[in-house]
C-alpha positions in Angstrom: 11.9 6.2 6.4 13.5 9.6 7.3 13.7 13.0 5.7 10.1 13.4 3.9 6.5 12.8 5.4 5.9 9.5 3.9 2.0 7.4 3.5 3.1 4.0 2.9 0.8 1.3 1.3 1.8 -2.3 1.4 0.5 -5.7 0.7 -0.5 -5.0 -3.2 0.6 -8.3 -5.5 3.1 -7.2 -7.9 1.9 -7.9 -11.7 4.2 -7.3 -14.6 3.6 -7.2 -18.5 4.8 -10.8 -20.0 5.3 -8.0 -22.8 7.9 -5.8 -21.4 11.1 -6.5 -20.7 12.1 -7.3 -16.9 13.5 -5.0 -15.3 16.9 -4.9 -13.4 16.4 -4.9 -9.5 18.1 -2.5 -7.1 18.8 -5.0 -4.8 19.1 -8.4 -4.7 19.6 -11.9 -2.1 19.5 -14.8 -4.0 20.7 -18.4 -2.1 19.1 -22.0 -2.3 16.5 -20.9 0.4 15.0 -17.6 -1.9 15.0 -15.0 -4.8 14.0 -11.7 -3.0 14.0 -8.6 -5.0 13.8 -4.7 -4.4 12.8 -2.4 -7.4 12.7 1.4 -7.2 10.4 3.8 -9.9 12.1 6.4 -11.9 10.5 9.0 -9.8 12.0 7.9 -6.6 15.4 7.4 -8.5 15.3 10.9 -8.9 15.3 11.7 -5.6 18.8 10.5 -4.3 17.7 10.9 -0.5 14.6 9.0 -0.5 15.6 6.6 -3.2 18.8 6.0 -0.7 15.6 5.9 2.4 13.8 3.2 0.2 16.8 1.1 0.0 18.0 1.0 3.1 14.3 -0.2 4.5 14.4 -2.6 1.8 17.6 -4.2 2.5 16.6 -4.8 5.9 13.2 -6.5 4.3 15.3 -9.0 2.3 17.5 -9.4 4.7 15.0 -10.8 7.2 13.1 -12.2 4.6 16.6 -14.7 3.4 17.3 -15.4 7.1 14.1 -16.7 7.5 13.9 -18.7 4.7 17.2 -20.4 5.4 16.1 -21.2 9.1 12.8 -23.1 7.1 14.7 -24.7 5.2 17.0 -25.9 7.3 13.5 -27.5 9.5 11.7 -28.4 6.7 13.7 -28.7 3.7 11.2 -30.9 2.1 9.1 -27.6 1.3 11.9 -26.3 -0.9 12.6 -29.3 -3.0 10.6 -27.2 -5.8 12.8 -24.1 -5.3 12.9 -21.3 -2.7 10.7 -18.9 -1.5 10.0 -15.9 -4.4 9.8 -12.2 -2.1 9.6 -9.3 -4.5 9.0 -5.1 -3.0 8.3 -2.7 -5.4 8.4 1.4 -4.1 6.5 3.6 -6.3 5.9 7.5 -6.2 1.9 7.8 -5.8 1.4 11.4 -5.8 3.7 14.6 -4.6 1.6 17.6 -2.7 3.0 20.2 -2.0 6.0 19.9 -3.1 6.3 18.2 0.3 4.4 15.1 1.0 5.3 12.0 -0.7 3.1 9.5 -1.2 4.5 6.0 -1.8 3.5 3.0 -2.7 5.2 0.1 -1.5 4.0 -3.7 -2.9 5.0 -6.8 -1.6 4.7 -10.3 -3.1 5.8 -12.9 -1.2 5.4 -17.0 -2.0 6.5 -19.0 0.5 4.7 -21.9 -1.5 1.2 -21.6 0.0 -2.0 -21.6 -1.7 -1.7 -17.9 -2.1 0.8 -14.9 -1.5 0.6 -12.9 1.5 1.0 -9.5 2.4 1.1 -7.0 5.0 0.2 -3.3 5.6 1.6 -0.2 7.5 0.9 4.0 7.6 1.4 7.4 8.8 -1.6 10.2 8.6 0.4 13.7 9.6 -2.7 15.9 8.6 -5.1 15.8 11.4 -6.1 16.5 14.2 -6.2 13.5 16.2 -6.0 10.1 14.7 -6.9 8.0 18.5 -8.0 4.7 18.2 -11.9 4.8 18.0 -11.6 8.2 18.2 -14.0 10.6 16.1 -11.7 11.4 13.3 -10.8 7.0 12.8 -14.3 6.6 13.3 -15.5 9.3 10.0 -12.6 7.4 8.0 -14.0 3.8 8.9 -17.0 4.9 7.8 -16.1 6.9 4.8 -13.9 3.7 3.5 -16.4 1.4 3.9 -19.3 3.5 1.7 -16.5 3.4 -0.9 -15.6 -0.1 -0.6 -20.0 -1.2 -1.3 -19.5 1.1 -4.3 -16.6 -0.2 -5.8 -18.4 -3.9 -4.5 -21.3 -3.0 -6.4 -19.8 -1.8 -9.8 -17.8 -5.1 -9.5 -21.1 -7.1 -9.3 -19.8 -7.9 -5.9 -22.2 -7.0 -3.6 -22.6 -10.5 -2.0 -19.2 -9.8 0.1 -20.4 -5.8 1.1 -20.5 -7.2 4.6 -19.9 -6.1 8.3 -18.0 -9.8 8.0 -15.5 -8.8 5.3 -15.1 -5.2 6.3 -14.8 -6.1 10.0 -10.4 -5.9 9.8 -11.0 -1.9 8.9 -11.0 -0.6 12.1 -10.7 3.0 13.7 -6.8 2.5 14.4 -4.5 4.1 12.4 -2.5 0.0 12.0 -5.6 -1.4 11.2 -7.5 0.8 8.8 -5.4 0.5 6.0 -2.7 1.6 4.0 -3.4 5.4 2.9 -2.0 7.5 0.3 -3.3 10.7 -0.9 -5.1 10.8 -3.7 -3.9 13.5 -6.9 -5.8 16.2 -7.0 -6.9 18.7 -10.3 -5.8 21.4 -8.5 -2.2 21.5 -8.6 -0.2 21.1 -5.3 -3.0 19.8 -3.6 -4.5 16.4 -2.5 -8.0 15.8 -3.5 -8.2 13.0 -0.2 -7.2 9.7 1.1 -7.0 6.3 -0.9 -7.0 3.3 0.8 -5.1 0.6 -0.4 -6.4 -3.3 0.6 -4.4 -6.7 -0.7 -6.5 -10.0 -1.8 -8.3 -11.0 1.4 -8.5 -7.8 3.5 -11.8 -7.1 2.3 -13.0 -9.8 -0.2 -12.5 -13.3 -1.2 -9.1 -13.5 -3.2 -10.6 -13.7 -6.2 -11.7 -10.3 -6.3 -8.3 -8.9 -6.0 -7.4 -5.6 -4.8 -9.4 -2.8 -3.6 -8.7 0.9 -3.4 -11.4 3.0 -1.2 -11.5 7.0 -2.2 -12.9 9.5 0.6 -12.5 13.1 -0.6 -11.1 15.4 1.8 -13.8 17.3 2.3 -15.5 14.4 4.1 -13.0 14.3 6.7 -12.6 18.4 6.7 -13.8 18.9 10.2 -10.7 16.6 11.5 -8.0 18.2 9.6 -5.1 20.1 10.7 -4.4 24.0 9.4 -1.5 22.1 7.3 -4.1 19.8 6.2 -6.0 22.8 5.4 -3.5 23.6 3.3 -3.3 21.0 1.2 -5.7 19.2 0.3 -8.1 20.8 -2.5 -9.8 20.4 -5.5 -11.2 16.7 -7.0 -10.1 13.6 -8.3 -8.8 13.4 -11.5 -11.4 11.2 -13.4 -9.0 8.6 -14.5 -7.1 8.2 -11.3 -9.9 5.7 -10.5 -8.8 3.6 -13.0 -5.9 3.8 -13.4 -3.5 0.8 -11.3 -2.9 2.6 -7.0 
């Protein structure tokens, strides 16, 4: 995506209310091999250039996604005699700082009729710096997420899974930490740090669902850049932990 700094977090399951009415996509591909969907929030609507960026990657994901499915089908067309696959992308505005950095949320749900959907992850961290694989400033994050990660374990009743086993796919890469957005902050224009954002699976059975790890930014403060300096600030809201990432 071009024009705008951009944290990306994918792999969250979409869930909508059976209560509200659907809404329209933005874009479409429906054939005998899938129904793939794009959906854009108000907040990015706004925005004609990055709604216009959001679009444009998103095409290209349904794109491959169709093409795909209508070379499976075409091998296997027995695994489509209940219907095609069912690929849905949501982009969501996660927090603005700065008037400058956007943080977006981008959720993928994809069935290609397996016991459960699957998802993927991607992200950029412009504030610090260095961000070297296994390098100090990976290293504080890895361990920052994963204190965050046996809290949220623990208030879950969860603990059994707090393990080096589950937590051993967050490495000190920036591709394999996981998909970071930054966090609102109560201090306006500012971020109050980095939330992590981990699909069914990346850290826990699939039962437990999602997981979003908080490290405030002054955890990380000795790695940060003077534009990081700048903005990040304050503390997290208290409902931004509950609230849906």
């Amino acid at each position: 995506m071009t024009g705008l700094s951009v944290a990306l977090a994918l792999g969250a399951t979409c869930v909508f209310s059976a209560l509200a009415a659907d809404p329209k996509p933005d874009a479409v591909v429906k054939t005998k091999s899938i129904d793939a969907r794009i959906f854009l929030d108000d907040r990015i609507k706004a925005d004609a250039a990055l709604a216009a960026d959001c679009l444009t990657e998103g095409r290209k994901w349904l794109d491959k996604n169709a093409a795909e499915a209508a070379a499976a089908r075409k091998e296997d067309p027995q695994f489509f005699k209940d219907g095609g696959w069912d690929f849905e992308r949501k982009y969501a505005i996660r927090s603005v700082v700065g008037d400058r950095y956007v943080s977006v949320l981008r959720n993928d749900y994809m069935d290609t009729h397996g016991a459960h959907p699957n998802s993927d992850v991607n992200t950029i961290l412009p504030f610090f710096t260095e961000t070297a694989d296994n390098g100090a400033t990976m290293k504080a994050m890895v361990k920052a997420v994963i204190a965050s990660l046996r809290a949220e374990k623990k208030k879950r009743d969860t603990s059994e899974t707090a393990t080096d086993e589950w937590f051993k796919s967050v490495e000190p890469s920036l591709l394999k930490i996981g998909a970071v957005t930054l966090a609102p902050s109560t201090e306006a224009g500012k971020s109050s740090g980095l939330t992590f954002h981990y699909p069914p699976y990346a850290v826990g059975p699939y039962a437990e669902g999602e997981y979003v790890a908080f490290v405030p930014w002054e955890t990380l403060k000795t790695y940060l850049t003077a534009e990081g300096m700048r903005i990040f600030g304050g503390a997290r809201p208290k409902g931004d932990a509950e609230e849906p990432q």
